[in-house]
N, CA, C and O atoms as a MOPAC input file, in Angstrom:
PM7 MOZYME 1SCF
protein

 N      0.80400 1    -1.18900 1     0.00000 1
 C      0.00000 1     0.00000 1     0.00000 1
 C      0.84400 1     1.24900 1     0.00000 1
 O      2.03500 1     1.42900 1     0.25500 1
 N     -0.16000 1     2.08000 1    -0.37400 1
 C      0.78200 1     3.94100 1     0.04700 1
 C      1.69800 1     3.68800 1     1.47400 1
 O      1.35000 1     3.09100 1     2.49300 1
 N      2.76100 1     4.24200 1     1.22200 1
 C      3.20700 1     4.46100 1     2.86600 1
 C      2.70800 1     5.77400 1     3.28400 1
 O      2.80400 1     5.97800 1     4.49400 1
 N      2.21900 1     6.67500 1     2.60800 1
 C      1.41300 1     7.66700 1     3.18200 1
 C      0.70600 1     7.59600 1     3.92400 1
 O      0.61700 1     8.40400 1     4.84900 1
 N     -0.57600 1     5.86600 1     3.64000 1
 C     -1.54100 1     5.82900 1     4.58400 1
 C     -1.44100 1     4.49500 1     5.43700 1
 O     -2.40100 1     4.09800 1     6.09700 1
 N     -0.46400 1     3.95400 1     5.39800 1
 C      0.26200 1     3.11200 1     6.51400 1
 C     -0.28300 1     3.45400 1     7.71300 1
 O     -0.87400 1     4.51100 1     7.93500 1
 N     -0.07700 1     2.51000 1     8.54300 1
 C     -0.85800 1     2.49100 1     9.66700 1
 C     -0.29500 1     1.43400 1    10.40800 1
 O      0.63200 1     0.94500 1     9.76300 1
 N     -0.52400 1     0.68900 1    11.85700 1
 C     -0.39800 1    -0.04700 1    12.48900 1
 C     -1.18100 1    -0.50100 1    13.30500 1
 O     -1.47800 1     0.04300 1    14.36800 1
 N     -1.84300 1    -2.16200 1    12.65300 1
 C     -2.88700 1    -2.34100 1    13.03900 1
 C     -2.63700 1    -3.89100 1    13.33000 1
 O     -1.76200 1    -4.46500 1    12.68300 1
 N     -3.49000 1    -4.68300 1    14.42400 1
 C     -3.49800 1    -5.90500 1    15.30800 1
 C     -3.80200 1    -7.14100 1    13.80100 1
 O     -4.71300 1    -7.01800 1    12.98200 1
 N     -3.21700 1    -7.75700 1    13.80900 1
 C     -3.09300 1    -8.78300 1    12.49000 1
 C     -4.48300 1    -8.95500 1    12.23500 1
 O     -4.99900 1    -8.17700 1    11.43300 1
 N     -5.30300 1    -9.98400 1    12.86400 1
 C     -6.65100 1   -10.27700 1    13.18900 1
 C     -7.22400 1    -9.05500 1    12.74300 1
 O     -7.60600 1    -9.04100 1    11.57200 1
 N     -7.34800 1    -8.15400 1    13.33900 1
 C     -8.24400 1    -7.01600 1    13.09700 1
 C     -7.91100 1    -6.46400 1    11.37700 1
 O     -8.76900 1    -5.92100 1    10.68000 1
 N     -6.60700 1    -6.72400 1    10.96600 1
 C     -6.59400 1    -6.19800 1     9.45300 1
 C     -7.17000 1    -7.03200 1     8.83200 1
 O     -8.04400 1    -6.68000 1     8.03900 1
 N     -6.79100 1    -8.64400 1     9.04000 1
 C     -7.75100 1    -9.78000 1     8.04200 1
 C     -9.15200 1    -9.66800 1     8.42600 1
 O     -9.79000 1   -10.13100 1     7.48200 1
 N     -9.65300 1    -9.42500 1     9.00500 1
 C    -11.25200 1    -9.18200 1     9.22300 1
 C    -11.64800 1    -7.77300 1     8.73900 1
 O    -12.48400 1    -7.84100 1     7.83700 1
 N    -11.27300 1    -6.43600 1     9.09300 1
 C    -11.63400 1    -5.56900 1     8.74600 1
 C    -11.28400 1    -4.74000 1     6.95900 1
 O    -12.00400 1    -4.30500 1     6.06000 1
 N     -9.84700 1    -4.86800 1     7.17300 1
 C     -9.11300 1    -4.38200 1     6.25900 1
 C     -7.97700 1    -4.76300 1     5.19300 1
 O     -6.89000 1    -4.26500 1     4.90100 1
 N     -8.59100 1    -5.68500 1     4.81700 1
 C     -8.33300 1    -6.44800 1     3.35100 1
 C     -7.87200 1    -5.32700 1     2.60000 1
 O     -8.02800 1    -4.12800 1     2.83000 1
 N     -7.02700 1    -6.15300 1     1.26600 1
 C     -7.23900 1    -4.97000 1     0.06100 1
 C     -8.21200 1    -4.79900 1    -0.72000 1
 O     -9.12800 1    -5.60400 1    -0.55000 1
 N     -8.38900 1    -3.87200 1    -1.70000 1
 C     -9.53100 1    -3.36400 1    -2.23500 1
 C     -9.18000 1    -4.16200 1    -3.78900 1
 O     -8.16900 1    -4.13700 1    -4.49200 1
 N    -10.54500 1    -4.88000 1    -3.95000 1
 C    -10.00200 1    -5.61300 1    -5.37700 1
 C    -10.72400 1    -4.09300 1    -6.12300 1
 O    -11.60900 1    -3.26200 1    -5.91800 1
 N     -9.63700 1    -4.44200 1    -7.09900 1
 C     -9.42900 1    -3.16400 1    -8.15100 1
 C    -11.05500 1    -3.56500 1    -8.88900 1
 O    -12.15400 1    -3.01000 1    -8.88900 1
 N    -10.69100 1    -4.38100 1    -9.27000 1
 C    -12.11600 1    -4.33700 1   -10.88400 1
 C    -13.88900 1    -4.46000 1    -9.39700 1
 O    -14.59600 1    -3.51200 1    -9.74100 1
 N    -14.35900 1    -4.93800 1    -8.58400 1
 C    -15.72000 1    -4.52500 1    -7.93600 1
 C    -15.01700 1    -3.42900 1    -6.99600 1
 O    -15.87400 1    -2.57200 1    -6.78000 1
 N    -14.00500 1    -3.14500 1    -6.44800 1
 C    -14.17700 1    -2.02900 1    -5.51900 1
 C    -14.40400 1    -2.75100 1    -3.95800 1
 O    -14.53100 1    -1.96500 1    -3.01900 1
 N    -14.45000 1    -4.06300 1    -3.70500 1
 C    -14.84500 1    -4.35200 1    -2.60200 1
 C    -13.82800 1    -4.94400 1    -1.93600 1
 O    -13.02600 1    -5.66400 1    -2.53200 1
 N    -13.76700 1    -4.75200 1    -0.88700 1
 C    -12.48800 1    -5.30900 1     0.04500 1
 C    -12.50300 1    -6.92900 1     0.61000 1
 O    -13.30600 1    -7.59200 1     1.26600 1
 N    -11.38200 1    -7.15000 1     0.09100 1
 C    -11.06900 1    -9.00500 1     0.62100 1
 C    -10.59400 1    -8.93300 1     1.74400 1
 O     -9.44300 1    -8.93100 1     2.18000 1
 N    -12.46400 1    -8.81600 1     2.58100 1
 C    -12.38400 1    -8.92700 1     3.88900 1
 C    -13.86800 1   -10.15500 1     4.60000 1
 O    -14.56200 1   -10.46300 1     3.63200 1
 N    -14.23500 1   -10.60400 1     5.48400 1
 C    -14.78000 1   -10.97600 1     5.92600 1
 C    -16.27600 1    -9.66900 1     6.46900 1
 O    -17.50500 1    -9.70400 1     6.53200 1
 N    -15.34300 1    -8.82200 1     6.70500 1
 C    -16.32200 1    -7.81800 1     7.75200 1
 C    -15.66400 1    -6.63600 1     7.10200 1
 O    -14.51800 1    -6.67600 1     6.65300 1
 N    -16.72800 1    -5.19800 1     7.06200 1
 C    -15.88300 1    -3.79800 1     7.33700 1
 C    -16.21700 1    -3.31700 1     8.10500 1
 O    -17.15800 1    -3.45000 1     8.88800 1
 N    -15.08400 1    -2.35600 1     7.90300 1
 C    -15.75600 1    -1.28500 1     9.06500 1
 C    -15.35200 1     0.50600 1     8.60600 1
 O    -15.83700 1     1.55100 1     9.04000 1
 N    -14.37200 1     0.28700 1     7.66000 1
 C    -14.54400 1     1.56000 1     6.65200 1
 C    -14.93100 1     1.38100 1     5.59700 1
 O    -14.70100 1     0.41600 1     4.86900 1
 N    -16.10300 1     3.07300 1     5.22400 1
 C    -16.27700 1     3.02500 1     3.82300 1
 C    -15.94500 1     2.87400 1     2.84100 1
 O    -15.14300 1     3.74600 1     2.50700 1
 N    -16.29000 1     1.63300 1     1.55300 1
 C    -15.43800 1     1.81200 1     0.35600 1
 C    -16.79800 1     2.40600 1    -0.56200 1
 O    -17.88400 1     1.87100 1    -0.34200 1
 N    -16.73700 1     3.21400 1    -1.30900 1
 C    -17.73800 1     3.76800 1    -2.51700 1
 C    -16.70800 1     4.26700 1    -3.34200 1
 O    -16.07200 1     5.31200 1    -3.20500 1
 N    -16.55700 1     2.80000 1    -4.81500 1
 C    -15.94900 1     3.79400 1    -5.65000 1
 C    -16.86900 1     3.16200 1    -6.94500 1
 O    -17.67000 1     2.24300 1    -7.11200 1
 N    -16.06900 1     4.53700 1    -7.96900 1
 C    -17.14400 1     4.50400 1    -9.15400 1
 C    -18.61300 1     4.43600 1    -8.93100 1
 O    -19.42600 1     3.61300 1    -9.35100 1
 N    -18.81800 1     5.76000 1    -7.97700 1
 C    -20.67000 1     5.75400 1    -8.01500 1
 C    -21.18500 1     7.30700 1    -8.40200 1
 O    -20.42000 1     8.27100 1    -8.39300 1
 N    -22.15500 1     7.36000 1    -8.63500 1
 C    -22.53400 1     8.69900 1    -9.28100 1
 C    -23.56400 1     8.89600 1    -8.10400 1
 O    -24.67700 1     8.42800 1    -8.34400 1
 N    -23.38700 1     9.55600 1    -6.76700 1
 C    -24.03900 1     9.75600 1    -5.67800 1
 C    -24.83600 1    11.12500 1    -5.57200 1
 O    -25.24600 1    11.50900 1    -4.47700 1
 N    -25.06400 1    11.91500 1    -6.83900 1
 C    -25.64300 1    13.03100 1    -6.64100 1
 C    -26.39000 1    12.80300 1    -8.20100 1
 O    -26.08700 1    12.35300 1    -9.30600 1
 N    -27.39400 1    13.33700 1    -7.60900 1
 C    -28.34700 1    13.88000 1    -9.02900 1
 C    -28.22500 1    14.86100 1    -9.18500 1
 O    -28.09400 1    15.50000 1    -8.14100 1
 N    -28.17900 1    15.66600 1   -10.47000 1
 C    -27.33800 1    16.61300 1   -10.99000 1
 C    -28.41200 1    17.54100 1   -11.01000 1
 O    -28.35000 1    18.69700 1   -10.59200 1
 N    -29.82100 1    16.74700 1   -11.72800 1
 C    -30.98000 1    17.84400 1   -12.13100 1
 C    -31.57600 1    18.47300 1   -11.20500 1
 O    -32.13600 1    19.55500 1   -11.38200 1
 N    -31.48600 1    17.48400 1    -9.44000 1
 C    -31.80000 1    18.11800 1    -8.84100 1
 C    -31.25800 1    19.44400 1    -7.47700 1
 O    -31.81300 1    20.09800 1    -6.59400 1
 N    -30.03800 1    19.28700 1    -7.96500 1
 C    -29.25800 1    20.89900 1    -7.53700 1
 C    -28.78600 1    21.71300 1    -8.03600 1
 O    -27.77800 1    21.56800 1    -8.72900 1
 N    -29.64200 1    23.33900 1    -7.74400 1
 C    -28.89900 1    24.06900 1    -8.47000 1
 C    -27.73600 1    24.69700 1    -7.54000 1
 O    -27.40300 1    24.41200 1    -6.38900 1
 N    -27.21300 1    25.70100 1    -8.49500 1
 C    -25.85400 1    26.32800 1    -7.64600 1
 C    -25.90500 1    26.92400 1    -6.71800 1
 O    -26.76200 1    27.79800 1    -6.58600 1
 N    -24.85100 1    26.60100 1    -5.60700 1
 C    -25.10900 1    26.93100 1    -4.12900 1
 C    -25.61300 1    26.11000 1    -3.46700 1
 O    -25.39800 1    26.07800 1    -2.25600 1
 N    -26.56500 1    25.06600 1    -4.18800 1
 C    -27.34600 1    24.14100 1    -3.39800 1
 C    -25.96200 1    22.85400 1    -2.68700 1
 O    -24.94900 1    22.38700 1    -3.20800 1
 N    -26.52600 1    22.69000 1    -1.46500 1
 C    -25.94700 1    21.03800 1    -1.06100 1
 C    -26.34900 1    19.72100 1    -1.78200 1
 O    -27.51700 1    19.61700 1    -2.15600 1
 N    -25.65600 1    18.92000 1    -1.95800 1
 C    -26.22800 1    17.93400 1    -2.77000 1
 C    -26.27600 1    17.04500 1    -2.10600 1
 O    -27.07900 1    16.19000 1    -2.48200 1
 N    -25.33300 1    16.67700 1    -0.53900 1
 C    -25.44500 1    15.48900 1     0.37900 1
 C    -24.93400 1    16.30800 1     1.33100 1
 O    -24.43900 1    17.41300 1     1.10800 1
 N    -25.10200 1    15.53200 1     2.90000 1
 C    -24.39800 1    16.09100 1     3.64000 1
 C    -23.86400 1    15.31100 1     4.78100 1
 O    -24.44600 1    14.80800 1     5.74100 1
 N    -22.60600 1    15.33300 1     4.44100 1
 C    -21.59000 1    14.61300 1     5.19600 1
 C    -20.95100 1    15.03600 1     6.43400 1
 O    -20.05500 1    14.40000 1     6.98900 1
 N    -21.66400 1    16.61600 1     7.02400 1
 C    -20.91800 1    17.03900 1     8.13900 1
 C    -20.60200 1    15.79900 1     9.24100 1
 O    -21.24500 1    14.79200 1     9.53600 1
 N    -19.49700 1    16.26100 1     9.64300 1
 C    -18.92500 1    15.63400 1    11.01400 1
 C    -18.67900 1    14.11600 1    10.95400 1
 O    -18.24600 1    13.43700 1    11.88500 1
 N    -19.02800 1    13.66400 1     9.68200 1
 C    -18.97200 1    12.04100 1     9.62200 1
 C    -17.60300 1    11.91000 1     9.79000 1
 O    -16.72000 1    12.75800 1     9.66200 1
 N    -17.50900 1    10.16500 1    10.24100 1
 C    -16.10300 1     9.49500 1    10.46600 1
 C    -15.86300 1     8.78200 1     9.02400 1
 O    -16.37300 1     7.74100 1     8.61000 1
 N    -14.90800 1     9.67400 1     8.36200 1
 C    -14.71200 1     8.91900 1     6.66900 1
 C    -13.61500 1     8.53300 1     7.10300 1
 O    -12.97900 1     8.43800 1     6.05300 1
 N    -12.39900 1     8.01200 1     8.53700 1
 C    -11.11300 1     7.83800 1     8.10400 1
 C    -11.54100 1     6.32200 1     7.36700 1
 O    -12.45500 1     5.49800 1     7.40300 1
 N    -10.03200 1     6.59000 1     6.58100 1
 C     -9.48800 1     5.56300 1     5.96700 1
 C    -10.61300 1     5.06000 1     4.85100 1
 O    -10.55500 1     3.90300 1     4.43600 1
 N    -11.82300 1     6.13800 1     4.29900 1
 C    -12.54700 1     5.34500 1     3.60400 1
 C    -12.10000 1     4.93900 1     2.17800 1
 O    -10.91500 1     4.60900 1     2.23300 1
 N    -12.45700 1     4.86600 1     1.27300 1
 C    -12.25000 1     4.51600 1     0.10300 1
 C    -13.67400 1     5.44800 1    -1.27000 1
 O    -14.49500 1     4.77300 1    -1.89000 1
 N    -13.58600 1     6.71300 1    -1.37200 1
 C    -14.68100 1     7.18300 1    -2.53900 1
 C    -13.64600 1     7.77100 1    -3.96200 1
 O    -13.56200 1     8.82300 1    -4.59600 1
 N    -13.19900 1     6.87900 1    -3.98500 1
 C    -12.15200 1     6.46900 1    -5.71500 1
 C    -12.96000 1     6.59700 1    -6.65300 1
 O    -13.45700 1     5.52900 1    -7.00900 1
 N    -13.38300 1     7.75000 1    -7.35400 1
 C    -13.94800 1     7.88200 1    -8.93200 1
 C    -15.15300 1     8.34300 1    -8.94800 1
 O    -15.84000 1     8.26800 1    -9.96700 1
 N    -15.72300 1     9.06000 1    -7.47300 1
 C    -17.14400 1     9.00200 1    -6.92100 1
 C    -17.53100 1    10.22300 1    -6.89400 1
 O    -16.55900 1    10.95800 1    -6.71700 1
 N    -18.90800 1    11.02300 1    -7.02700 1
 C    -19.49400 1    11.73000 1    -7.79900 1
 C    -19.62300 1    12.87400 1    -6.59300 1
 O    -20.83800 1    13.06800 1    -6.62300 1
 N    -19.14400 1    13.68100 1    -5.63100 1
 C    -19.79200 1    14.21900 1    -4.29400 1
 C    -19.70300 1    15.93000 1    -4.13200 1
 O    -19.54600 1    16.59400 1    -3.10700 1
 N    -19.91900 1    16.51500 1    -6.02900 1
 C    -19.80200 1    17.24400 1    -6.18700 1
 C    -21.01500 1    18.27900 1    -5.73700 1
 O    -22.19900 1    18.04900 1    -5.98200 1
 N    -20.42600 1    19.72300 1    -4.88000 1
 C    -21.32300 1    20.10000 1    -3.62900 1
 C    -22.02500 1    19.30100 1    -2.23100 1
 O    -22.95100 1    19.67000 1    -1.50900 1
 N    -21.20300 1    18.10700 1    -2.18600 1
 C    -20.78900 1    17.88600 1    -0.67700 1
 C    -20.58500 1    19.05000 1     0.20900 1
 O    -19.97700 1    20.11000 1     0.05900 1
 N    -21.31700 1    18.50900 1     1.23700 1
 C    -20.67400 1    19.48900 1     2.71800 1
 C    -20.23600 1    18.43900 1     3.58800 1
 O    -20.87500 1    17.73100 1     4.36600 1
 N    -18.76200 1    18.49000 1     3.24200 1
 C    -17.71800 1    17.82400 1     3.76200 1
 C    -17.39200 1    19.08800 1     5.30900 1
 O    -16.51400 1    18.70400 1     6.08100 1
 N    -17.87200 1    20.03500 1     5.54800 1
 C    -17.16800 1    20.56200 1     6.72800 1
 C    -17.30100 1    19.53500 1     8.41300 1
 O    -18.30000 1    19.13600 1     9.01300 1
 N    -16.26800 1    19.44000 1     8.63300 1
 C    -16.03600 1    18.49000 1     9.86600 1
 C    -16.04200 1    17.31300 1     9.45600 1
 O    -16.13200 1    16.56400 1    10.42800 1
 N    -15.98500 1    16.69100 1     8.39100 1
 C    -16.10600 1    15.44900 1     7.70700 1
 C    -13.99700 1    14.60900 1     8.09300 1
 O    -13.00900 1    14.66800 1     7.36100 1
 N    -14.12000 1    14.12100 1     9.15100 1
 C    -12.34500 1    13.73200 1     9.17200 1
 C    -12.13200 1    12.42900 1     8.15300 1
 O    -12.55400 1    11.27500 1     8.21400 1
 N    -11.39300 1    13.04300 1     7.30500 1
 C    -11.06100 1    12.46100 1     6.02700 1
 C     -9.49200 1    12.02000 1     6.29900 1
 O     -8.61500 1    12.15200 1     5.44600 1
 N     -9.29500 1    11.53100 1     7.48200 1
 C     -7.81500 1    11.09200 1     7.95200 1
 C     -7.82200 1     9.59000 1     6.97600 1
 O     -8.48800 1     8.56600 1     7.12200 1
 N     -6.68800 1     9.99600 1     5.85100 1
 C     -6.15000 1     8.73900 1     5.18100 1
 C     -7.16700 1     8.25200 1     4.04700 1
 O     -6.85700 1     7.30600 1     3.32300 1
 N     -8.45200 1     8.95400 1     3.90100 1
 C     -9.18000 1     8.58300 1     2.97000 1
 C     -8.72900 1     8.95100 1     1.80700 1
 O     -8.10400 1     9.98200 1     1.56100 1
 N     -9.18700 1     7.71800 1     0.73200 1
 C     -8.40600 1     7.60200 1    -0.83700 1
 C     -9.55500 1     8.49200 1    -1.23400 1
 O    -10.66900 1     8.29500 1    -0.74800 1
 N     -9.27900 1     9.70700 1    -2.30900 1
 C    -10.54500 1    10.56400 1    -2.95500 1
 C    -10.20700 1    10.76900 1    -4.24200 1
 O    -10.59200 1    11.74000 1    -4.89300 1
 N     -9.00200 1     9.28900 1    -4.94200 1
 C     -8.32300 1     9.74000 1    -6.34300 1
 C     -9.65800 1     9.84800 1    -7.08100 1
 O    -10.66000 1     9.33000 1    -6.58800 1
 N     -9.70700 1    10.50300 1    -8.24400 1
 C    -10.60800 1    10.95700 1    -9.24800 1
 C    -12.26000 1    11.08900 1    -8.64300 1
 O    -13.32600 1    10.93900 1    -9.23900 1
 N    -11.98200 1    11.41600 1    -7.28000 1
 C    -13.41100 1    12.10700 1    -7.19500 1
 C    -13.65100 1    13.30100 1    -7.09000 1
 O    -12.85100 1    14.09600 1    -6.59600 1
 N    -14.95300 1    13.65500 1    -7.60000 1
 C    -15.25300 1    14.94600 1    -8.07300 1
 C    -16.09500 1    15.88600 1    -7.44900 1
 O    -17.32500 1    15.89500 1    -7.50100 1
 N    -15.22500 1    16.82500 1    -6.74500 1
 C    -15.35600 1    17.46100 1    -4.80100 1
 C    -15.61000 1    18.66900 1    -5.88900 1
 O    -14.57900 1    19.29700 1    -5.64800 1
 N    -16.19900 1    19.35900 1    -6.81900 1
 C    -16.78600 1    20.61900 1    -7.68100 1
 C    -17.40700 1    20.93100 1    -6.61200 1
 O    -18.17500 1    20.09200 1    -6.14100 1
 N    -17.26400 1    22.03200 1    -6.04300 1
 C    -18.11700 1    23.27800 1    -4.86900 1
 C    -18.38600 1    22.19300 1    -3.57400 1
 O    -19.19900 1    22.45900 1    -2.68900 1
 N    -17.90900 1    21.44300 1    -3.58600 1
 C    -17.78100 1    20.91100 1    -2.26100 1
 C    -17.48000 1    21.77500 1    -1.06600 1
 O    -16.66700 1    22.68100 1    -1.25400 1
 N    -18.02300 1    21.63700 1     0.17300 1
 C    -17.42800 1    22.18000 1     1.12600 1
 C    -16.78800 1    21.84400 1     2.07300 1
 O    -17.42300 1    21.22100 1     2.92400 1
 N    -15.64000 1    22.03800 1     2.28100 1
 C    -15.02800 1    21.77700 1     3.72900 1
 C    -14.55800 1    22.32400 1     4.46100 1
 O    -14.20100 1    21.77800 1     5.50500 1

């Protein structure tokens, strides 16, 4: 993995929780989770926000370590959202807030 988002975690608890993420479904070769993976999803409807508008709202949520790789969360209100170690490659944070 990244050594960016390296971590140190109890053996047991990584094979149950935190598998790797198979590339082609996005889902983790795990038994159990316990962080979010959402990738490649289109999570906002477009027709129904206009500008300025929120499109979801994620305040204060616990995203560490999630996984939203390729995912749609453009005008999110990400403020207080702790995004410690979360992967956000090619997602599309357009007027997002944080």
């Amino acid at each position: 993995g990244d050594p960016a988002h390296s971590r140190l975690v109890f053996m047991p608890t990584a094979w149950l929780f935190e598998g790797e993420v198979n590339a082609e479904t996005g889902k983790r070769k795990s038994p159990l989770l316990r962080n979010l993976v959402v990738t490649d999803r289109d999570l906002v409807n477009d027709a129904s926000i206009g500008p300025g508008d929120v499109s979801m709202s994620l305040r204060y949520r616990d995203l560490r370590h999630s996984r939203l790789d390729r995912s749609d969360l453009k005008q999110a209100d990400l403020r207080g959202a702790d995004l410690t170690g979360a992967s956000l490659e090619g997602t599309d944070l357009t007027g997002a807030r944080r």
